[in-house]
C-alpha positions as CSV (number, residue, x, y, z in Angstrom):
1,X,-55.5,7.5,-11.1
2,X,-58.8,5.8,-9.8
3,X,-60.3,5.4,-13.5
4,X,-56.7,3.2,-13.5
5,X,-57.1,1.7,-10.4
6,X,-60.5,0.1,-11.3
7,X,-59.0,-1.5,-14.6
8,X,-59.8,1.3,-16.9
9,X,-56.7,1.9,-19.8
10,X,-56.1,6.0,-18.9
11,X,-54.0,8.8,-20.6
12,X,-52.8,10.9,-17.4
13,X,-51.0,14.4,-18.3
14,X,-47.4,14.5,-16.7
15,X,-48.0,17.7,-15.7
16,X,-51.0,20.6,-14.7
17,X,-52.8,21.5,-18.0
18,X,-55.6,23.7,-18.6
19,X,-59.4,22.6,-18.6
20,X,-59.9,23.0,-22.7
21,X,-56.5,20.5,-23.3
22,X,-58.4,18.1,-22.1
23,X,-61.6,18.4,-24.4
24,X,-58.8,18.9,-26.7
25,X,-56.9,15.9,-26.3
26,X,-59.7,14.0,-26.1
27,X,-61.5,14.5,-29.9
28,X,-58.0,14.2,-31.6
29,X,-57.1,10.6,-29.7
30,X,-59.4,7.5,-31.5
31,X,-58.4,5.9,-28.8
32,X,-60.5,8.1,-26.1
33,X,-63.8,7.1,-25.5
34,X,-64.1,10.2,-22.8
35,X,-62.4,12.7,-21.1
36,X,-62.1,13.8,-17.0
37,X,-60.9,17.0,-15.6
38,X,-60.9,17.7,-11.7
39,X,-60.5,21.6,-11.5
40,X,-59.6,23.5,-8.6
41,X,-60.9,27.3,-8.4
42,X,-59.2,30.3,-6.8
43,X,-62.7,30.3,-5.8
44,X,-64.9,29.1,-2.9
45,X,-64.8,25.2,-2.8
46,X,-68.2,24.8,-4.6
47,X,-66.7,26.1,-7.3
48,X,-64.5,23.3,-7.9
49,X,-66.1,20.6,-10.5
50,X,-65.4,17.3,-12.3
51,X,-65.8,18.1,-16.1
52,X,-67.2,15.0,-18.7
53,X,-66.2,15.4,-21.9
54,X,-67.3,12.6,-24.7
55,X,-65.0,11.1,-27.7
56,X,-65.8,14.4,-29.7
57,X,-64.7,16.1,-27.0
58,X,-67.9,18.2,-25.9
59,X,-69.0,18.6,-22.2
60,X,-71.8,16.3,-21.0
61,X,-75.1,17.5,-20.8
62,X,-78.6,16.3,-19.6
63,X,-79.7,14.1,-18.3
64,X,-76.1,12.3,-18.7
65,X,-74.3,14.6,-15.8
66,X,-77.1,13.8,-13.9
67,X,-76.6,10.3,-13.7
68,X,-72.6,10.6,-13.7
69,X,-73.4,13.3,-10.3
70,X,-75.2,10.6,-8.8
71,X,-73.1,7.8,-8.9
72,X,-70.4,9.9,-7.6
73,X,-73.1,10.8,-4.6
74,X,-73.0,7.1,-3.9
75,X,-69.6,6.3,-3.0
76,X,-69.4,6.0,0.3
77,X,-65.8,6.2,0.8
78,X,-62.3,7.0,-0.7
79,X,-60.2,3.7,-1.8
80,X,-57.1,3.0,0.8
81,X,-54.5,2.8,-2.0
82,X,-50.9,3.1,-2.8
83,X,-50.9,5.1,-6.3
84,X,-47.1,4.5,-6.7
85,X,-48.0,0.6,-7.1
């Protein structure tokens, strides 16, 4: 939803899916340039992650994630929105 918030054309799943149906979905849509999943662990909250995946539909990798990590470091805040718009 932010990805569509900020202008970006998005495929959002109607419904929970598993992690590899989005690498999945992702290398058999041309129209995908990359792929996002926020997972949630029955884990300890560091566990949870934000997952890249490219147009083929493989996980980023160095230095790449880096870079992505640190953007995300430098938001400062959460956007005040109504998703329903």
């Amino acid at each position: 939803a932010a990805f569509a918030k900020g202008g970006a054309s998005v495929l959002i799943f109607d419904t929970v899916v598993p992690t590899p149906l989005v690498s999945f979905a992702v290398a058999n849509r041309p129209e995908c340039v990359l792929g996002v999943m926020v997972t949630a662990s029955h884990n300890p909250k560091e566990y949870n992650g934000y997952k890249v995946y490219w147009a083929n539909g493989c996980q980023i990798i160095p230095p790449l994630d880096v870079d992505i990590a640190a953007k995300i470091d430098q938001q400062e805040g959460i956007w005040n929105t109504e998703w329903d718009e």
